[in-house]
C-alpha positions in Angstrom: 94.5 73.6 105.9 90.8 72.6 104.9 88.8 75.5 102.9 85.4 74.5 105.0 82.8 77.2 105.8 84.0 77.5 109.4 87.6 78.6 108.2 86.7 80.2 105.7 84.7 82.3 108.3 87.8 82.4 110.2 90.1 84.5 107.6 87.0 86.6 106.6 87.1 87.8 110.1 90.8 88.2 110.0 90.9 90.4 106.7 87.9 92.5 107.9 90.1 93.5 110.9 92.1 96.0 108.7 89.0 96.6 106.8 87.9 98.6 109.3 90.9 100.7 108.8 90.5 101.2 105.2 86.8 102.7 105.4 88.5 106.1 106.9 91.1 105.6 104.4 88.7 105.7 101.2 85.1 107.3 103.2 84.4 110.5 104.9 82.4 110.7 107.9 80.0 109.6 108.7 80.3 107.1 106.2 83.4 105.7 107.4 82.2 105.3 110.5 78.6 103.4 109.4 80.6 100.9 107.0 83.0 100.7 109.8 80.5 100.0 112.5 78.5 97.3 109.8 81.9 95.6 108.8 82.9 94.8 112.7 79.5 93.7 113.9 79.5 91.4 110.7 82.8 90.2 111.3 82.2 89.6 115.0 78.9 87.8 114.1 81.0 85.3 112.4 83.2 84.4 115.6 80.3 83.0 116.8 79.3 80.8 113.6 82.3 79.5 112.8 83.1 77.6 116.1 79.3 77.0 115.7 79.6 75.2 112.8 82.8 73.5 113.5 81.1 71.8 116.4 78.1 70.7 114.2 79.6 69.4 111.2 82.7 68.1 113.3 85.1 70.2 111.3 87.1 71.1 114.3 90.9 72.3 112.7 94.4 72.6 113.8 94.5 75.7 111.2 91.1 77.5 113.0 92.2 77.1 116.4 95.3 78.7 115.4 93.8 81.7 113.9 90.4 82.1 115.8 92.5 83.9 118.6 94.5 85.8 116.2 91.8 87.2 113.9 90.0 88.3 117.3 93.0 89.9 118.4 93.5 91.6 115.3 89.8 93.0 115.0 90.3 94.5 118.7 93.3 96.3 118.7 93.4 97.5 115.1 89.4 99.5 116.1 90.4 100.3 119.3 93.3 102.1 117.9 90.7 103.7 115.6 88.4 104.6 118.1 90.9 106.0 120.3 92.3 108.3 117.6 89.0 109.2 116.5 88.3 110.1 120.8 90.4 112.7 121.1 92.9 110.4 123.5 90.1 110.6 125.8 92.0 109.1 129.1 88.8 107.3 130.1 89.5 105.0 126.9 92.6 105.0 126.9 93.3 102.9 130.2 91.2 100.2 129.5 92.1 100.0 125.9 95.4 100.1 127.3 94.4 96.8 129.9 93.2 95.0 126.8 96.1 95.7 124.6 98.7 94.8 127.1 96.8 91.9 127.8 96.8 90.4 124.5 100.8 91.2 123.8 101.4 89.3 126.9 99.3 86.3 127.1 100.5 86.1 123.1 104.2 86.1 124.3 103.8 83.3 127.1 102.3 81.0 124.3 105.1 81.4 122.3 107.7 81.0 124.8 105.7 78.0 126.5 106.0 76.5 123.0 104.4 72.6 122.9 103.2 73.6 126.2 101.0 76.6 125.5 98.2 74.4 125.2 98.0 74.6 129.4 96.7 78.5 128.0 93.7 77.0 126.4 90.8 79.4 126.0 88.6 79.0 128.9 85.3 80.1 129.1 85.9 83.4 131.0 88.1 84.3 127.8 85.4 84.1 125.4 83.5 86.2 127.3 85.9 88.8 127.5 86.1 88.8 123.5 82.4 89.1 123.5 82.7 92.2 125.9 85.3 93.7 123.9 83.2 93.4 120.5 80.0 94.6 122.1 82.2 97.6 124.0 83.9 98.3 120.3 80.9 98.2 118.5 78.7 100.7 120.9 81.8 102.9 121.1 81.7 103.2 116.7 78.3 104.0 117.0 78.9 106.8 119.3 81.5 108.4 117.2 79.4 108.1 113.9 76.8 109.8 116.3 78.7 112.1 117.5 80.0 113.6 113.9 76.4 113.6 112.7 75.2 116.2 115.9 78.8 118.0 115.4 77.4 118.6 111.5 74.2 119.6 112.8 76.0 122.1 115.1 77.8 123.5 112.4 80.8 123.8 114.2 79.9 125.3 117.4 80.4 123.7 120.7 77.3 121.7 122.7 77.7 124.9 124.8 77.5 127.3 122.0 74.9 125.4 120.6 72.8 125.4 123.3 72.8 128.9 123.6 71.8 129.4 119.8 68.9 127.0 120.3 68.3 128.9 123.3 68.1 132.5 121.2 66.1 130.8 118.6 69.4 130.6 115.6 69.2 126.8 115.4 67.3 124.3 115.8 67.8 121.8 118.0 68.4 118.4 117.2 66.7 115.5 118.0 67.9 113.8 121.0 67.9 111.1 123.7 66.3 112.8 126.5 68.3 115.1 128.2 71.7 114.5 126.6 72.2 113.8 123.0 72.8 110.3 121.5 75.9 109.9 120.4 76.9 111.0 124.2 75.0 108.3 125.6 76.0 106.0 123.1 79.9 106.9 124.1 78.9 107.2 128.1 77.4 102.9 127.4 80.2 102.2 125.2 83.1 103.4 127.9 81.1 101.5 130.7 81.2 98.7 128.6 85.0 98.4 127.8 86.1 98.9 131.2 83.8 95.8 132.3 85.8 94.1 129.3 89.3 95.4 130.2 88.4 94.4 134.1 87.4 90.8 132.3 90.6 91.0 130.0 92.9 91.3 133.5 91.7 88.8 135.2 91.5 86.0 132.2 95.4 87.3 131.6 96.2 87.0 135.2 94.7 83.3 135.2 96.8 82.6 132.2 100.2 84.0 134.0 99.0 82.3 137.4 98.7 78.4 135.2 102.1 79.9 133.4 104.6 80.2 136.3 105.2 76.8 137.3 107.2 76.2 133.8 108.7 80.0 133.9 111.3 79.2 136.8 114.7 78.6 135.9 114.7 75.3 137.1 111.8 74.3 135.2 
């Protein structure tokens, strides 16, 4: 492999993925979720500049095509499992990130099984918009939670409900908000809209990829 700038990029992307992880692991909220949030946007940043920069200084690898896809991949599903945790299993993240996450296990399984022929699965166009879906979903969706346990705090453990109430009776005061409903729940409500339009995008760029992939899946291919 060649130690350029654009692969270089490339496995700084790929060790950020876990990263992510590892600021709950040694942070509390909200910390973890700031350093989180800052870590993915930088990484994702990069999967933009390093292609970039391949293109323009013609340093175009077998090595970074390999592991463009998988550092992606491994950024995704390592913060959606995160962000899911960190949910509460909410069931309106949990299909799509379940669309994605199949997805990616089984477009990854045809390329290895189609072998010297997996590059007929070449990234199209559609696909890279689908990754830049899933990173703008992802990133909205950490900002919501680090949001979201910055109002709980304010709260001090009561419910939005509860809360309300006290506000109401003049025992707390109220915190500042967007509008009507508070930030970090309009930061979630943008962040789940967002990832279902990537997990529609992410089923029909793995549909594509299955559709190109049959002819050479029949027995008497």
């Amino acid at each position: 492999m060649r130690w350029n700038i654009p692969n270089t990029l490339t496995v700084l992307r790929l060790l950020a993925a876990p990263g992510v992880a590892v600021m709950f692991l040694y942070f509390n909220r909200p910390w973890a979720d700031w350093f989180a949030l800052t870590l993915f946007v930088g990484a994702a940043i990069t999967d933009w500049f390093d292609g970039y920069l391949a293109r323009l200084w013609k340093q175009q690898s077998r090595f970074g095509t390999m592991l463009d896809p998988i550092a992606d991949k491994a950024m995704v599903v390592i913060a959606l499992l995160i962000i899911t945790g960190y949910s509460g299993m909410n069931p309106w993240l949990i299909l799509p990130a379940t669309v994605i996450l199949f997805r990616e296990v089984f477009v990854g399984g045809l390329r290895e099984y189609l072998g010297a022929k997996a590059g007929l699965l070449a990234v199209t166009k559609l696909a890279k918009w689908k990754t830049t879906a899933q990173m703008v979903a992802i990133a909205v969706l950490f900002l919501g939670l680090g949001l979201e346990h910055l109002e709980g705090i304010a709260r001090q453990g009561m419910t939005p409900d509860q809360y309300a109430v006290a506000v109401a009776q003049g025992l707390a005061d109220p915190i500042r908000s967007c509008g009507a409903r508070g930030c970090s729940s309009l930061a979630t409500l943008a962040g789940l809209v967002l990832i279902w339009v990537a997990a529609a995008l992410t089923a029909i760029t793995g549909w594509d990829y299955f559709r190109k992939s049959l002819p050479y899946l029949r027995d008497d291919a």
